[in-house]
C-alpha positions as CSV (number, residue, x, y, z in Angstrom):
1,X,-4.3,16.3,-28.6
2,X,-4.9,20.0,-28.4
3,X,-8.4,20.5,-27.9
4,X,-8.9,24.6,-28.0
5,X,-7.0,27.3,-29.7
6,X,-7.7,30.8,-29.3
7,X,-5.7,34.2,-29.7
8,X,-6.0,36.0,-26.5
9,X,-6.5,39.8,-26.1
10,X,-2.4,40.7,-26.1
11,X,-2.1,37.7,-29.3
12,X,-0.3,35.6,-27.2
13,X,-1.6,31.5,-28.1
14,X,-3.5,30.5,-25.0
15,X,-3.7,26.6,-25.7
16,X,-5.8,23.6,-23.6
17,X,-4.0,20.4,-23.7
18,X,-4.0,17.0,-22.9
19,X,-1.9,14.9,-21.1
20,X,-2.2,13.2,-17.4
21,X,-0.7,15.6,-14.7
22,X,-0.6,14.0,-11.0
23,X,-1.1,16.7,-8.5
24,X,0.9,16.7,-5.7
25,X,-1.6,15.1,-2.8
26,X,0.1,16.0,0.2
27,X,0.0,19.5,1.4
28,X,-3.3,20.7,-0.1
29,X,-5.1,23.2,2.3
30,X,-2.8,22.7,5.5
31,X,-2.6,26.6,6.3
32,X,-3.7,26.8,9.9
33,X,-5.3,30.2,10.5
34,X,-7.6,30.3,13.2
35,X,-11.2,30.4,13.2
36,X,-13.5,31.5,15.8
37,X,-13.6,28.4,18.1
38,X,-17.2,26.8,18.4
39,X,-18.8,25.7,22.3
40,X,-16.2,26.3,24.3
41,X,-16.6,29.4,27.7
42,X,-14.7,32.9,27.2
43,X,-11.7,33.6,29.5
44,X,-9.2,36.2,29.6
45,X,-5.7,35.0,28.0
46,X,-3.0,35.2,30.5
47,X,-0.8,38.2,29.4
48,X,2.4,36.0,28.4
49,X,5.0,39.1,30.1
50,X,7.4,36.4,31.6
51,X,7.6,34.0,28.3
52,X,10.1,34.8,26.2
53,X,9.6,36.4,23.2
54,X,9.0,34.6,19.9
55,X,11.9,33.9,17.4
56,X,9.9,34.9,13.9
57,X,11.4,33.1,11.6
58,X,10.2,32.8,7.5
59,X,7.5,30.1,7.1
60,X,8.7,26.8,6.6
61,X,11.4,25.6,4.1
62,X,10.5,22.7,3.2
63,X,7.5,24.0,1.0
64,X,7.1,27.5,-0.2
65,X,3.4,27.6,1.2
66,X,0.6,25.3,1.9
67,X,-0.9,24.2,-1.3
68,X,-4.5,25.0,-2.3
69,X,-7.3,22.5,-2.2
70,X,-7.8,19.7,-5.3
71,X,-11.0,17.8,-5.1
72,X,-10.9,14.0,-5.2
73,X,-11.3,12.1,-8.3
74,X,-11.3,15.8,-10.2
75,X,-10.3,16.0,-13.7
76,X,-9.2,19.6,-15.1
77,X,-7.9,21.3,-18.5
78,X,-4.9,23.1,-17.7
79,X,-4.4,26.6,-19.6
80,X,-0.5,26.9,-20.8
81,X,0.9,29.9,-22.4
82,X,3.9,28.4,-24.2
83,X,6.7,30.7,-24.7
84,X,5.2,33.6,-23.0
85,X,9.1,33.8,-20.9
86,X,10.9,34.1,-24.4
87,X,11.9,37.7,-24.7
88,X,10.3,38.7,-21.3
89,X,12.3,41.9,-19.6
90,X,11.9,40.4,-16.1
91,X,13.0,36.7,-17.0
92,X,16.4,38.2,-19.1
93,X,17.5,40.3,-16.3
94,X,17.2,37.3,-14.0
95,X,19.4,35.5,-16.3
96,X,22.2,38.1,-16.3
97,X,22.1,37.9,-12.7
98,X,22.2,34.0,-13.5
99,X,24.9,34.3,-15.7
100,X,26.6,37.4,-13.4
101,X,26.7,35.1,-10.5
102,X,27.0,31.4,-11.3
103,X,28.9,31.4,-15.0
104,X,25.8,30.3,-17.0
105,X,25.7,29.9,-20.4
106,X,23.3,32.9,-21.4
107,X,22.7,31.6,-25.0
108,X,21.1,28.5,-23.3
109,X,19.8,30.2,-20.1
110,X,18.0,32.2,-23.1
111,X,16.9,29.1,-24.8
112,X,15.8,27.3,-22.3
113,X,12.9,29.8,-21.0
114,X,12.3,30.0,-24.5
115,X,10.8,26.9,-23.9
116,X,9.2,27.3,-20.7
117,X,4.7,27.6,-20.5
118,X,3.5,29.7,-18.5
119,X,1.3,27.4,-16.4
120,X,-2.5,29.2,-15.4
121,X,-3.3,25.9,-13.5
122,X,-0.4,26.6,-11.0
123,X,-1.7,30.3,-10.6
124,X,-5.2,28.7,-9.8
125,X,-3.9,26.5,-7.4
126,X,-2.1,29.2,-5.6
127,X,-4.9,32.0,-5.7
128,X,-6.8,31.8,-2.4
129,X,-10.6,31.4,-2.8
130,X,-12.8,34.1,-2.9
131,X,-15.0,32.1,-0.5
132,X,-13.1,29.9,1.5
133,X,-14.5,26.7,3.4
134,X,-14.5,26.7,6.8
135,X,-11.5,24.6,8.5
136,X,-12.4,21.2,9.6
137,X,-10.1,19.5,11.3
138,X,-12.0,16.4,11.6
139,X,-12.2,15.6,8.0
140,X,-8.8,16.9,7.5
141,X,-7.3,14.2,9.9
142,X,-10.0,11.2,8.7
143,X,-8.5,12.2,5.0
144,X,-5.0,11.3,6.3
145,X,-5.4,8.8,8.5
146,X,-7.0,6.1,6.5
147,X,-6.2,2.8,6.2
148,X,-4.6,3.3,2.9
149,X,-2.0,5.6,4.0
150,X,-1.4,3.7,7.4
151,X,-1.3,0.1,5.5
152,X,1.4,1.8,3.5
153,X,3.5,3.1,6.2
154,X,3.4,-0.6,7.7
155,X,4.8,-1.5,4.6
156,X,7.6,1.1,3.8
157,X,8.3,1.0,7.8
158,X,9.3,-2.8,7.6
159,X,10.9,-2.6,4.1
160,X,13.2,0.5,5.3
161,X,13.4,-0.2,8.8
162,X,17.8,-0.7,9.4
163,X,17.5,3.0,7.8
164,X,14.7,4.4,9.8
165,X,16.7,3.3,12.8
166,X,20.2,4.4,11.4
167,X,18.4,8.4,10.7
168,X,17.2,7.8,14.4
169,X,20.6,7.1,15.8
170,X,22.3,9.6,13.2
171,X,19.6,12.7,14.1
172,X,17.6,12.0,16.9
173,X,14.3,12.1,14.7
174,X,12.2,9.1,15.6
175,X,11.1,6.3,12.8
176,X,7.2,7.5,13.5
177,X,8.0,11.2,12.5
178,X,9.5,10.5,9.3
179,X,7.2,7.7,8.7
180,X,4.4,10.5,8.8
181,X,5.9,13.3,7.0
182,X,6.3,11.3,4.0
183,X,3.3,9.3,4.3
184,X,1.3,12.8,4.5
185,X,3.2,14.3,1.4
186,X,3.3,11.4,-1.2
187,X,1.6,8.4,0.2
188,X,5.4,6.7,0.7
189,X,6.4,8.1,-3.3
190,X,3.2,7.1,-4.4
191,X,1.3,10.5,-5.7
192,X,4.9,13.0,-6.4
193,X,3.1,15.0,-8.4
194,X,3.3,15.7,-12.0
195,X,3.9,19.1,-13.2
196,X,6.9,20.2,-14.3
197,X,9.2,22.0,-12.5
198,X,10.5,24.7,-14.4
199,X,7.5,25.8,-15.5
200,X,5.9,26.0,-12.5
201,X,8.5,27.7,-10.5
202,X,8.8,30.0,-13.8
203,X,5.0,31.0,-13.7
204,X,5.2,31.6,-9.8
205,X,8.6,33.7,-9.5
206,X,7.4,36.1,-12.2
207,X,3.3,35.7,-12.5
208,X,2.4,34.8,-8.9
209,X,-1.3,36.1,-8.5
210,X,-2.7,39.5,-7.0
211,X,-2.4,38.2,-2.9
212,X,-1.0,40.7,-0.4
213,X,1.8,38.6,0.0
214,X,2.4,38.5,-3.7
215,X,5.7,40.2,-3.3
216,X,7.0,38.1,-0.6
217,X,5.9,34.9,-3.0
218,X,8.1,35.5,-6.1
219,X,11.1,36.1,-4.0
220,X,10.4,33.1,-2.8
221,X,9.9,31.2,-5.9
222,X,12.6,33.4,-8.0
223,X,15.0,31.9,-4.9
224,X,13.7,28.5,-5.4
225,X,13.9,29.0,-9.8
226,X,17.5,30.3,-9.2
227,X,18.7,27.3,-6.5
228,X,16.6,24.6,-9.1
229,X,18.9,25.9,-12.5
230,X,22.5,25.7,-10.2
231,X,20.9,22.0,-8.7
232,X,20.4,20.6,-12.0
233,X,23.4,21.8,-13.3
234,X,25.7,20.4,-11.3
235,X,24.1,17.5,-11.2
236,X,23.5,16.8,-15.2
237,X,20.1,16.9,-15.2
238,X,18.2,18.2,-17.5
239,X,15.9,20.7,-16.2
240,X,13.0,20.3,-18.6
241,X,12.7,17.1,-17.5
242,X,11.9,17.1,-13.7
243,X,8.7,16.5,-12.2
244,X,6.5,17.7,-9.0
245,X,4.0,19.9,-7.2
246,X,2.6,22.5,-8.9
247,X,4.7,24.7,-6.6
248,X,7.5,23.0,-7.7
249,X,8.1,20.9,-4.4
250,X,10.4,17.7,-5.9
251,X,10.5,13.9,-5.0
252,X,9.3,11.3,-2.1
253,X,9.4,14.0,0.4
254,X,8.6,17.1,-1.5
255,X,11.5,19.3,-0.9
256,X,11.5,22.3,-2.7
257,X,14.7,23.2,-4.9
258,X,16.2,25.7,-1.7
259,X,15.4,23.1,0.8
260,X,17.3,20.2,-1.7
261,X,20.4,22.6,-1.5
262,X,20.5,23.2,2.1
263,X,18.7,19.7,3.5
264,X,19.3,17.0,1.2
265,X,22.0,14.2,2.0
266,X,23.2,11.3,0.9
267,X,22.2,8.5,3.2
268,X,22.1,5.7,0.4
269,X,26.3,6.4,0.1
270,X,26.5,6.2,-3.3
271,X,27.8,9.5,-3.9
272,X,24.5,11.0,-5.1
273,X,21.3,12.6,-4.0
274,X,18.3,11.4,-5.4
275,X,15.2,12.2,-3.6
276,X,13.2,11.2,-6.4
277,X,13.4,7.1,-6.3
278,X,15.8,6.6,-3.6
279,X,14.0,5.9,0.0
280,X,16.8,6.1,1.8
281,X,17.9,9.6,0.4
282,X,14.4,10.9,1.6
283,X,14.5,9.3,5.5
284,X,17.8,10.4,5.6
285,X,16.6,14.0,4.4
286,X,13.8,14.6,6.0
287,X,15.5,13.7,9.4
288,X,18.4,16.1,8.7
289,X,15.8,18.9,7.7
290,X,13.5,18.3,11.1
291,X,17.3,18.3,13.4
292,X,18.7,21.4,11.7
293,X,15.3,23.2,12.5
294,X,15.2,22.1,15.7
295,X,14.4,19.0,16.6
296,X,14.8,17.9,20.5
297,X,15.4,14.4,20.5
298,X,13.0,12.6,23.6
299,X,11.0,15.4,24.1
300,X,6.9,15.4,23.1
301,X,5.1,16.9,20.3
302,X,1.8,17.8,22.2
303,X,0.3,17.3,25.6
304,X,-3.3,16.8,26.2
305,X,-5.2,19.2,28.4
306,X,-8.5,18.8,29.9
307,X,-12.1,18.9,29.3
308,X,-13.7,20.9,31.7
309,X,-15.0,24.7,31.1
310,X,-12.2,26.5,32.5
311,X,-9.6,25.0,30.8
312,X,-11.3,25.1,27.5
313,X,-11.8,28.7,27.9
314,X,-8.4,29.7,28.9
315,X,-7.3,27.1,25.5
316,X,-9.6,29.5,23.5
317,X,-8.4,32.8,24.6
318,X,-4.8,32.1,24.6
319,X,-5.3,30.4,21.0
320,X,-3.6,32.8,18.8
321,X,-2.0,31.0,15.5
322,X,1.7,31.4,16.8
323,X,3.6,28.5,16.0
324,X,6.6,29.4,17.8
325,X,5.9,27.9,21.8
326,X,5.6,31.3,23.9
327,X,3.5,30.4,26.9
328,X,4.9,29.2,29.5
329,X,3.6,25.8,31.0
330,X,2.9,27.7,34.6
331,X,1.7,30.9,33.5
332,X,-1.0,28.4,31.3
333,X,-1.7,26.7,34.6
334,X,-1.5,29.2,36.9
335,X,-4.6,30.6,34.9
336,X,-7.2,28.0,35.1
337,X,-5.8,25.4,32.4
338,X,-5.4,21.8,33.5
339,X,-3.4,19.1,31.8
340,X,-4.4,15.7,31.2
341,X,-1.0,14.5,31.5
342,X,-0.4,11.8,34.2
343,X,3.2,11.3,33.5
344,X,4.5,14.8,33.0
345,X,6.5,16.4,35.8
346,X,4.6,19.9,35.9
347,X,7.6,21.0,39.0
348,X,10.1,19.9,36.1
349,X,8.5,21.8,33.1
350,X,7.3,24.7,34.5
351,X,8.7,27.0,32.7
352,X,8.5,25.3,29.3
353,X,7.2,26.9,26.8
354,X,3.8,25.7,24.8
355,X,1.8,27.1,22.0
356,X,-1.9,26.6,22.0
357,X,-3.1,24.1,19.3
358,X,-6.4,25.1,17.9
359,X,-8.2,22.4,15.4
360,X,-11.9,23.6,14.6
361,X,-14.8,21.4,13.4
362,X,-17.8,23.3,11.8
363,X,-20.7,22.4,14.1
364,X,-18.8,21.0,17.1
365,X,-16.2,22.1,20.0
366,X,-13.2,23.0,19.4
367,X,-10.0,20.4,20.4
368,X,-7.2,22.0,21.7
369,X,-3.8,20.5,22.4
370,X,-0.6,22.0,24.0
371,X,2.0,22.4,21.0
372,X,5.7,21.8,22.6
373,X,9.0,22.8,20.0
374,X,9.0,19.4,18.5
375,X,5.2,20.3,17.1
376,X,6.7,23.6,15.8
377,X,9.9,21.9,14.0
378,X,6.6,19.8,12.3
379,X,5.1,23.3,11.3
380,X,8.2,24.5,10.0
381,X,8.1,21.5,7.2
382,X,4.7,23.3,6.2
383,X,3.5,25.9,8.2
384,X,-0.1,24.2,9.6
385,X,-1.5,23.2,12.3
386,X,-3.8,20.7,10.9
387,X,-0.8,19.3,8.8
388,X,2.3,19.0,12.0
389,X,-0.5,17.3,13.6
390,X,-2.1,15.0,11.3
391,X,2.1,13.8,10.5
392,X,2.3,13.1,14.3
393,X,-0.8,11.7,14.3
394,X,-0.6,9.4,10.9
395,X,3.3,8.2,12.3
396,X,1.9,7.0,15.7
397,X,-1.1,4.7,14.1
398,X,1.6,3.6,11.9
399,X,4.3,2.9,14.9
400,X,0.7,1.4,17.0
401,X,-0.1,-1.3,13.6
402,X,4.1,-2.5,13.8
403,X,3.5,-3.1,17.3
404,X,0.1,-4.8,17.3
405,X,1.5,-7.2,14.4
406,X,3.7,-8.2,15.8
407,X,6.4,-8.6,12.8
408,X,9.7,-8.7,14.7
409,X,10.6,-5.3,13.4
410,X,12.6,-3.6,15.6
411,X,10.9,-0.2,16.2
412,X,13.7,2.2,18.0
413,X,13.2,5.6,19.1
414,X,9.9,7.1,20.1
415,X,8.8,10.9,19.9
416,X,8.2,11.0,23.9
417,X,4.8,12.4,22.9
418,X,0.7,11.0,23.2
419,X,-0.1,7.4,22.4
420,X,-1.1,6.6,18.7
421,X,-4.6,8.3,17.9
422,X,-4.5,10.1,21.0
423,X,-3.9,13.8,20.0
424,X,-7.0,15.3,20.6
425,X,-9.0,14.1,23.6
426,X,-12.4,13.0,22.2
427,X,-13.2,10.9,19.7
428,X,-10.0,11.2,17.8
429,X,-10.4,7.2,16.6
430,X,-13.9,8.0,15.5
431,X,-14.4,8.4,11.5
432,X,-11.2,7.0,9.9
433,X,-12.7,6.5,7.0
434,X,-15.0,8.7,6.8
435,X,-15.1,12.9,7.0
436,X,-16.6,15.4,4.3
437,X,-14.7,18.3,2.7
438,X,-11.0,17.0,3.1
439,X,-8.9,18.8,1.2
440,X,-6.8,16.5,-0.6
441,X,-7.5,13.6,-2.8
442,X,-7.3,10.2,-1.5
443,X,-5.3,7.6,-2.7
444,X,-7.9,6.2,-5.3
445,X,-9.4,10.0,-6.2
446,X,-6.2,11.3,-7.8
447,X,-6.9,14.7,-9.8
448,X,-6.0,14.9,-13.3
449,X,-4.6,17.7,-15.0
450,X,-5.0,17.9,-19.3
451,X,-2.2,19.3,-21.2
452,X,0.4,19.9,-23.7
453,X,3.7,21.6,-23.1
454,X,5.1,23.5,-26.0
455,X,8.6,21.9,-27.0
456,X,11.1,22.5,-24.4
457,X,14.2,23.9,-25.1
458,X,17.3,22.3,-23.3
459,X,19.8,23.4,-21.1
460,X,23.4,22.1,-21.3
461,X,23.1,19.0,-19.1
462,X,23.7,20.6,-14.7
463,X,22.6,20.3,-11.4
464,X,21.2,17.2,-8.8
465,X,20.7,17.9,-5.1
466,X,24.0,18.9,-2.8
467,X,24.5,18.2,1.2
């Protein structure tokens, strides 16, 4: 039911529609950057001259960015420009180039964005606040590590557990990690989100808001647009019809249609991808996007480091964002930090390198954990912080409720890293269910989006995910 129709100032139909649009649940204010650390002593950083300089790579594949926040429960009208793509001078140059480069059909390249909304929902969810809330890491983690989410990785652990272990034994990624990436992006499939595809990645590649990285954005998505229309393509799929994120992230483990390209396999071997209702697909997926970004088979994710003044001081000083590991262990040590690791060999791994791992609370100290490469192959799935470590986190309470079960599941591999819950040194247990502000909806609180897509054109039937 269309509930408001209005001429804009250019006459372009600006329409408010109805009908139930699932946003995406997972990924909703992950972006890490760091804010002034509360209670703990200055210290000078150690200059890190002997650490080798930091690969900079693009932010992570996996998703174009971290997705803004969606309250719980929240119910929304979404405003749609229908057709606004249809005779547009940026979208028909990107369809010579589509036509120039990958033999499409321009007739129904032209047809199809004939079709396509432009979606001012996705554009809100995109635009950074004016006023943004202060991080808070504990509600962020008590928001993912509820007992719904780690009830459901018990469950999709034991019903997919021969092909946790076969990804394990195939990449090196442990049942635990994958377990928490795609608990943290769709609740095990649950919450995939429900906008569609084209238009969102339409809307972003060519109307991405006024941000200073606005530039760097619609390459991105205008990548991501171009890589969705060759996917579905070869695949026969109709393009009109696929639904996700309102960044146009796709399926259980919210690839995004670059990442589907380059990531996705085949792990069900039935001579298809389908990361949208095949389980096995997404383990075997997400396990072959964590190895080919990095992942180090045995090794930790974090180490724990002490409590006392110095060493928080020197964690606060040397806390500067950087994903990438750049400190050396030693050079960390050498300066006053101490590590609450028992079992590490600190002769051994002197010279590995560690980021610092800052997770601010409003009104409370600040944790801080030492960040090995396995933590940044996490950040490179979304670049955050609060989300690599609430994914280690969430797969380690899962892996500890197998165990304490008892079920006779076999549980193979093991991410070398901090027992479950143990991340942050006080109080990490505390508060499961509890926690103010989180930034995404929980699994009973899903946000509902109203609208109407003007009918979509069709494309000549193409594209699924490659290997």
């Amino acid at each position: 039911m269309t509930l408001t129709t209005a001429l804009s100032a250019s006459g372009r139909l600006r329409t408010l529609t109805s009908v139930t649009v699932v946003v995406c649940t997972a990924l909703a204010g992950c972006a890490n950057e760091s804010a002034p650390p509360v209670g703990a002593p200055q210290a000078q950083a150690p200059a890190p001259a002997s650490a080798p300089a930091p690969v900079h790579q693009p932010p992570a594949v996996a998703q174009a960015q971290p997705q803004a926040p969606t309250q719980p429960g929240q119910t929304f009208e979404e405003e749609i420009i229908p057709q606004r793509y249809a005779n547009n001078a940026n979208v028909d140059a990107f369809i010579n180039d589509m036509v120039a480069r990958y033999d499409f059909d321009p007739a129904a390249l032209h047809a199809l964005f004939a079709g396509v909304s432009y979606s001012a929902t996705a554009v809100r969810l995109v635009t950074p606040s004016p006023t943004p809330a202060a991080k808070n890491w504990r509600a962020y983690q008590a928001r993912f590590l509820d007992p719904v989410r780690i009830n459901a990785g018990v469950k999709f652990w034991r019903a997919n557990a021969a092909t946790l272990q076969r990804a394990y034994e195939q990449y090196g990624v442990p049942p635990e990690v994958i377990v928490g990436i795609i608990g943290v992006e769709t609740i095990y499939g649950r919450y995939m989100g429900n906008f569609r595809v084209l238009d969102a990645l339409t809307t972003l590649a060519f109307d991405y808001p006024a941000t200073p990285n606005r530039a760097e954005r619609m390459d991105t998505f205008r990548k991501n647009l171009e890589d969705y229309l060759v996917w579905t393509r070869d695949a026969r799929i109709d393009p009109t019809t696929v639904l996700g994120s309102y960044t146009g992230a796709i399926g259980i483990p919210q690839f995004l249609p670059s990442s589907i390209t380059k990531y996705a396999v085949d792990f069900e071997g039935n001579h298809q991808i389908d990361l949208r209702t095949s389980e096995a697909d997404a383990i075997g997926s997400v396990a072959n996007y964590l190895k080919q970004n990095g992942w180090e088979t045995g090794r930790p994710v974090v180490w724990r480091i002490g409590s006392d003044p110095g060493t928080l001081g020197i964690a606060q000083a040397a806390a500067d964002g950087q994903p990438e590991p750049h400190w050396p262990l030693q050079q960390l040590l050498q300066s006053g930090l101490s590590l609450n690791e028992p079992g590490v060999n600190v002769a051994a791994e002197a010279g590995t390198p560690v980021t610092i791992v800052d997770l601010p609370t409003p009104g409370r100290p600040t944790d801080y954990l030492l960040g090995l490469k396995n933590f940044y192959v996490l950040t490179r799935y979304n670049r955050s912080f609060f989300y690599a470590l609430a994914v280690y986190q969430l797969g380690e309470r899962v892996k500890a409720q197998m165990l304490a079960t008892q079920s006779g599941v076999g549980i193979g591999g093991g991410s070398g890293s901090v027992g479950a819950g143990s991340g942050v040194s006080s109080g990490v247990n505390g508060g499961v269910n509890g926690g103010s502000g989180a930034n995404v909806p929980a699994a009973d609180g899903v946000p509902t989006i109203i609208r109407r897509d003007a009918a979509p054109a069709t494309l000549n039937p193409a594209s699924a995910p490659r290997p």
